[in-house]
N, C-alpha and C positions, 0 to 999 in steps of 0.2 A: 676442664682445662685442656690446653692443646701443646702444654711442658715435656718435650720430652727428646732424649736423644737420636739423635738422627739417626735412622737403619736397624735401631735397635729396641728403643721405648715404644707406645704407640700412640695413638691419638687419642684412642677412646681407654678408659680407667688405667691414664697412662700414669708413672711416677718422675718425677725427677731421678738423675744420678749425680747433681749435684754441678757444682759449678767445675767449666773445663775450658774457663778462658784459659790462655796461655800467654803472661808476663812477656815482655818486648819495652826495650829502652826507646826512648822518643826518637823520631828521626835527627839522623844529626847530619854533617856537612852540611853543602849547601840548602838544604830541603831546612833545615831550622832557622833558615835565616827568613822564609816565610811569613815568619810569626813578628805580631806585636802583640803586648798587652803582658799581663801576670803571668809566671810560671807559676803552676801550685808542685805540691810534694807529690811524686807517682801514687797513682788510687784511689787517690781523694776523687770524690762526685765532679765531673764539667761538664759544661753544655758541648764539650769538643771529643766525641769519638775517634780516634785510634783502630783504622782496618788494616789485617798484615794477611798476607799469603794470597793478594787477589789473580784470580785468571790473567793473564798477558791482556787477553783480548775484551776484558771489560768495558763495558759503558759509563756512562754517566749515571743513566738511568737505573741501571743495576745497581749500585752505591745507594743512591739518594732512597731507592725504594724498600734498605733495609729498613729505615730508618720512619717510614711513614704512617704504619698501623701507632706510632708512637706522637705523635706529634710531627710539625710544622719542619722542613728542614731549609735553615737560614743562607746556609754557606758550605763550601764543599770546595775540597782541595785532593785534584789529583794526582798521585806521585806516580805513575805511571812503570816509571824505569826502575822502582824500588818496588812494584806489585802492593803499593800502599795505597790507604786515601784515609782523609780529614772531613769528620760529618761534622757540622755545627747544626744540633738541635734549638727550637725556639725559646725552652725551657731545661731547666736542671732536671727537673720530675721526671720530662720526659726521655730524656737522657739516663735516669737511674733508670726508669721502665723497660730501655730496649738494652739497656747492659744487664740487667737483670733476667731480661727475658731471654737473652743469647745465650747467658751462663747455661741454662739448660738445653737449647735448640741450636744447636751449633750450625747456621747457615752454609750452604752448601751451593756452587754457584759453578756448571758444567764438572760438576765431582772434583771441586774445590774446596773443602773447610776452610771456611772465612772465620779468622782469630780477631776479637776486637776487644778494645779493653778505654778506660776514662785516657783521656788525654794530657798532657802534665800542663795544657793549654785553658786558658780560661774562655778566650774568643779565636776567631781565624780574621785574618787582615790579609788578604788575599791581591795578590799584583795583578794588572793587565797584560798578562801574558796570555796568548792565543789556547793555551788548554785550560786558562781559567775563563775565557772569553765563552768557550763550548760549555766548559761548568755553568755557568752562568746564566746561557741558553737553557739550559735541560733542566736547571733549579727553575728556571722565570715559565718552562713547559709544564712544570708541576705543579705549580700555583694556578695557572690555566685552567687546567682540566679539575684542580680541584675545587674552584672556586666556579667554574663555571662563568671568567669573564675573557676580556678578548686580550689574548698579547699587543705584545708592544710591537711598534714597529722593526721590520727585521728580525725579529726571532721568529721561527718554525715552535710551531706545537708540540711536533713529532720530533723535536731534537733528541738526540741519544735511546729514542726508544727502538730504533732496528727494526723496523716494520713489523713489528710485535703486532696482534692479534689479538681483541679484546674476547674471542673465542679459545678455551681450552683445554685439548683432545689430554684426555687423562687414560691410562691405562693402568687396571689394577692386576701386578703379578701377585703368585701364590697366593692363589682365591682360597683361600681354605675355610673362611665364613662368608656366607652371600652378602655381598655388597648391595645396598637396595639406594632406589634415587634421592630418598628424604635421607639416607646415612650420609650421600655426597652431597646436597642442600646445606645440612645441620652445617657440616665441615669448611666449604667453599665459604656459608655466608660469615665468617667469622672474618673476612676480608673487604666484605664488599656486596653489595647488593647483586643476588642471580638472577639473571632474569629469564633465562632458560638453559633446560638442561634437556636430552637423549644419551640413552643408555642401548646399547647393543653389543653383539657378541664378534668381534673381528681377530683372525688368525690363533684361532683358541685362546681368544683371552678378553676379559669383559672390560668394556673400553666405553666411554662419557664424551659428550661432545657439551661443554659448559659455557655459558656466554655471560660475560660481563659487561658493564654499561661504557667500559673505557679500555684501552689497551694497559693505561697503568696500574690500573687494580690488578688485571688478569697479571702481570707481570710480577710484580709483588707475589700475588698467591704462587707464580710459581716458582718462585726463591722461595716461599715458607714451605712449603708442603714437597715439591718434587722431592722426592727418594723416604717421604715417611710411610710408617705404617699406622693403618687403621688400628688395626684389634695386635693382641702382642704377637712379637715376631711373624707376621704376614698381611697379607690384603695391604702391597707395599703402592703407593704412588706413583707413578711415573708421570710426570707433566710436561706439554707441549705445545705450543702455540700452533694452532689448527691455520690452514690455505683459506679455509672461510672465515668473515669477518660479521655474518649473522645466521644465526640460525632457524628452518620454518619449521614449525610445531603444529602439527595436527590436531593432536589430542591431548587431554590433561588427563593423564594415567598413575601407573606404576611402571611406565618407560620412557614416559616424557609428560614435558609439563614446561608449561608457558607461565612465570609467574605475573608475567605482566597484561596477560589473557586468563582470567577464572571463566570467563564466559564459554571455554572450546568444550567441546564436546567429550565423554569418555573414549568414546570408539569402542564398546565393549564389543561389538559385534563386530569389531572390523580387529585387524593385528595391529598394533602399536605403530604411531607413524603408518606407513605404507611399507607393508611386508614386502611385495616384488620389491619398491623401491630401493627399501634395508638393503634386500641381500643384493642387489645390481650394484649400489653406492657402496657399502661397507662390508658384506660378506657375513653377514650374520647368518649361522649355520645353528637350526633348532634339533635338526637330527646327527645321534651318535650310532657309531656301527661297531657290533658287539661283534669281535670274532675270539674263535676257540670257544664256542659254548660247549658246556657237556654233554653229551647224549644230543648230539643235533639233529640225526634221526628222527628218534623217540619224541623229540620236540616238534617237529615237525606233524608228525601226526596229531600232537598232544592240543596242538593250537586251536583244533577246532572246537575243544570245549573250554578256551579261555573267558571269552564274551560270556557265558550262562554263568560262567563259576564266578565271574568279578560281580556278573551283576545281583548273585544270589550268595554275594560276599561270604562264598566260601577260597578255599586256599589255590591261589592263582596256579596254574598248570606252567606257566613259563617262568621259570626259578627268575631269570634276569628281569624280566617286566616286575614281578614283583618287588626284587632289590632296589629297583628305580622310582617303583610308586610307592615307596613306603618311607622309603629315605630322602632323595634328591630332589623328589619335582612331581610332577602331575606325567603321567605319559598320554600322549594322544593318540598315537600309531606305532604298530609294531609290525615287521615285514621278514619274517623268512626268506633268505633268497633261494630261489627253487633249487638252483645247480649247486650251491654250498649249504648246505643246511645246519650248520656250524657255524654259520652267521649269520646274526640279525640286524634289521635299524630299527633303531627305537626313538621317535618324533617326540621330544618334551617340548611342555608349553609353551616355553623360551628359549635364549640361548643361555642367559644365568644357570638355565637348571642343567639343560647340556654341558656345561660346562663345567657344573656341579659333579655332576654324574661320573662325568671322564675321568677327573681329576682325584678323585675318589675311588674308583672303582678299576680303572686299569693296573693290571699286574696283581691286582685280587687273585688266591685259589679260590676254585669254587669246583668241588666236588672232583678234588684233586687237578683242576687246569687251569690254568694264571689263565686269566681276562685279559684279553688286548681291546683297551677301548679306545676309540679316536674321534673325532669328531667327521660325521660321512662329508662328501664335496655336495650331497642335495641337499637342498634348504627344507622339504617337506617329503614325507612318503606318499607315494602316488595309491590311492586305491586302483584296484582294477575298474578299466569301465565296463559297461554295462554289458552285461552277454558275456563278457570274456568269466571265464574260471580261473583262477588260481590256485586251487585245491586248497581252500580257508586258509594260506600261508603272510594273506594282509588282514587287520583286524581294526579298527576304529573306538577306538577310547574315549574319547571329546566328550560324549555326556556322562563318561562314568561318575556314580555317585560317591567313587571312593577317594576322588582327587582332596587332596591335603591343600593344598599350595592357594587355589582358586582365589581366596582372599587375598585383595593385597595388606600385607602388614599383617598376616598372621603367624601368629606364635611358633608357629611349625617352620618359619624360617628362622628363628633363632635356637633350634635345636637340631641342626644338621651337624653331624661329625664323618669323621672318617671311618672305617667298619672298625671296630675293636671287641675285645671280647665281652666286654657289658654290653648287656642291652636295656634299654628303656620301653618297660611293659604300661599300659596303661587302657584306660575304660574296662576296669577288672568291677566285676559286680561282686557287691558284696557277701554273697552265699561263698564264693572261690577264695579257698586259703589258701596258707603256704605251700602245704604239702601239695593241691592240685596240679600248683604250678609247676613244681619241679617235677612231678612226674608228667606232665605234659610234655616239657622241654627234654623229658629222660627217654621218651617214649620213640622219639628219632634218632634214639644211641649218640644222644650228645649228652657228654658230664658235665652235671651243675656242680660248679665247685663253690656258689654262695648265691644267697638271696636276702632279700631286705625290703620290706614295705616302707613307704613314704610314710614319715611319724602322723605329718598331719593331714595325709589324703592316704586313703587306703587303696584309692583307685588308680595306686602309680603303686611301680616298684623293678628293684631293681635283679637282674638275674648274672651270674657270671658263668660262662661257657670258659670250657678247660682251653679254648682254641679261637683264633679271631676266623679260622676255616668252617669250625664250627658253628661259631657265633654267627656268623653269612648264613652257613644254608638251615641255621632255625630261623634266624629273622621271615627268610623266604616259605620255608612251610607256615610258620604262625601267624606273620603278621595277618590281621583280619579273621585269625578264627573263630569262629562263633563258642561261645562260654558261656550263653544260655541266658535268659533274660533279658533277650535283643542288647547283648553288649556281644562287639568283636573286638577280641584282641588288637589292639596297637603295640606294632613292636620297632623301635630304630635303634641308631646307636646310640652311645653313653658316651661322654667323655670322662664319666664317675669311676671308681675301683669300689669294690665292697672292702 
């Protein structure tokens, strides 16, 4: 279900808080004289909505489209000068359904909560006056598009929709769980048929370009969804009606996807869409630059035995490439820069995971020095060309066999957290007990302060470090260590406590 308080519940295994309409006496003065037909007693079920607190600057369109994931809307009365308006649904049902549904999603319309409640109205009998004439228009636009036949003469299609865009650039803040394109599918189609979506990484923040087959669908979705969250308390919505009015889709990935093309190709061999294109159009930046490493020196030199020890899945020599391939993303490239050697760029496979990385990882200690992580202005790390030296301070990841991520829709993306002091151990062979483990992790003078096997896999378990400082730089020595029995250690974070 998609029930839930605006800014605060979420989308996914979200809860009610219950209903928060907010009670308001029927319009009176001259605005009640509007009406013919039955009063009933305030509460009671009508097919006649009651909206209060609306924007100055509202539409028609905006009204009419709370009301249409619900049924049919017949009639419509705008009070303008009082920030009110008068829905008349097709049906009562559907009328209980969108009051119903309000109680808990309290619409929100340019950071407005929109109050609506049963009308004390049975029908609406609405005058020929020039702002019922525009009503009229924008109702007789919405039967158009929905029905797919031709308007009447003199009315515009496009009445009260404001050059709206059947295109809709979504931005998701506080990424705190990866957003992936079937999570924004699942969400969007609950409005309206998608017919394509692009996912990229713009001004540090992962952002969706989503297309609908009309401008009023897309409008709708973004009166439901603008300012909600995905998962609780984060991965919030932003929605906006994009410059473009189609979108061209290259490939059907895990970054884009044409539903109304199954026939386009993966592109697995090429970058999502058109990489130069990405970053020239929208600034999709896959490399982050790690400064304040510790020992940049030392790492420096260290680098040149990186390559043999990933690929002979012993314990990675660069504490940071490590933290990043274990937790956030697959890395491709990592680049010492010669004259700061206390800074790196590290290329992950996307910008989701850069962006993962960042957001996670800056202002981290690590071996006593907060992490400044930011996202670099290059889109890629340059190897050196050919003949030139760099004294092995660039290295080349892409075929490592250790990458996590590679699959799309795998499990390892629903297990990212932030560093904390549990860690998540696992492909533990089953010769390796308790006690191995704790002196393993004791043996880099970090204190186990609890440990715990999964009841019903022995090949998971959990460890707690006295320190989330701590908890970092064992994740970074162990993750991958060999345990004998061709099993390497997997280690990341826990959002668990023992």
């Amino acid at each position: 279900t998609y029930a839930s308080t605006r800014g605060s519940d979420e989308l996914f295994s979200c809860a009610s808080n219950g209903p928060n309409i907010m009670t308001c006496a029927a319009a009176n003065g001259n605005d009640s004289k509007k009406f013919k037909g039955d009063i009933r007693s305030p509460g009671m079920p009508s097919r006649v909505i009651h909206m209060r607190k609306l924007p100055d600057d509202i539409n028609e369109a905006e009204v009419i489209s709370l009301g249409l994931s619900f049924g049919k809307v017949t009639n419509l009365l705008m009070l303008k000068g009082k920030n009110q308006a008068f829905v008349e649904m097709n049906t009562e049902d559907a009328a209980q359904a969108m009051v119903s549904y309000y109680a808990s999603v309290t619409p929100v319309i340019r950071n407005h909560p929109i109050f609506l409640q049963y009308s004390n109205h049975q029908e609406l009998k609405t005058d020929n006056s020039p702002n019922q004439v525009r009503a009229q228009a924008a109702l007789q636009a919405v039967n158009v598009l929905q029905t797919g036949g031709m308007p009447m003469a003199g009315v515009d299609a496009s009445a009260g929709m404001s050059g709206a865009s059947p295109v809709l650039r979504v931005i998701v803040e506080n990424l705190f769980y990866p957003v992936t394109l079937d999570v924004l599918h699942q969400i969007f189609s609950k409005f309206g048929a998608v017919l394509k979506i692009i996912t990229f990484t713009k001004n540090n923040q992962f952002q969706a370009l989503l297309q609908y087959s009309d401008s009023l669908t897309a409008q709708h979705t973004k009166l439901s969804l603008d300012g909600q969250n995905i998962y609780n308390a984060c991965c919030t919505l932003r929605i906006n009606f994009s410059k473009l009015t189609s979108l061209n889709v290259k490939y059907n990935n895990d970054k884009s996807r044409d539903y109304t093309r199954p026939d386009l190709p993966t592109g697995d061999s090429h970058p999502s869409i058109d990489h130069q294109a990405m970053a020239a159009a929208f600034g999709e930046y896959y490399v982050i630059h790690i400064h304040k490493l510790p020992n940049g020196a030392q790492i420096g030199v260290k680098i040149l035995k990186v390559l043999k020890d990933m690929v002979s899945n012993s314990c990675c020599s660069l504490p940071i490439l490590n933290l990043c391939e274990g937790v956030y993303g697959d890395v491709m490239r990592v680049k010492i820069l010669f004259n700061k050697k206390e800074n790196a760029l590290i290329q992950m496979s996307d910008g989701t995971q850069a962006q993962l990385a960042m957001s996670h990882l800056n202002g981290q200690r690590l071996h006593g020095t907060a992490l400044r992580v930011t996202l670099s202005k290059h889109t890629n790390v340059q190897l050196p060309r050919e003949g030139h030296e760099d004294q092995g301070l660039t290295k080349d990841y892409s075929n490592s066999p250790l990458h996590r991520f590679k699959k799309p829709g795998s499990k390892n993306y629903s297990n990212i957290f932030p560093p904390s002091a549990t860690l998540h151990l696992s492909n533990i062979p089953p010769s390796v007990v308790e006690d191995d483990l704790k002196m393993l992790f004791a043996s880099s003078g970090a204190m186990v302060k609890a440990f715990k096997f999964f009841q019903k896999d022995r090949k998971m378990a959990l460890v707690q470090i006295d320190s989330v400082e701590e908890a970092i730089e064992s994740l970074i020595k162990f993750h991958n260590h060999d345990l004998g029995e061709n099993h390497h250690l997997r280690v990341s974070f826990s959002k668990s406590t023992i």
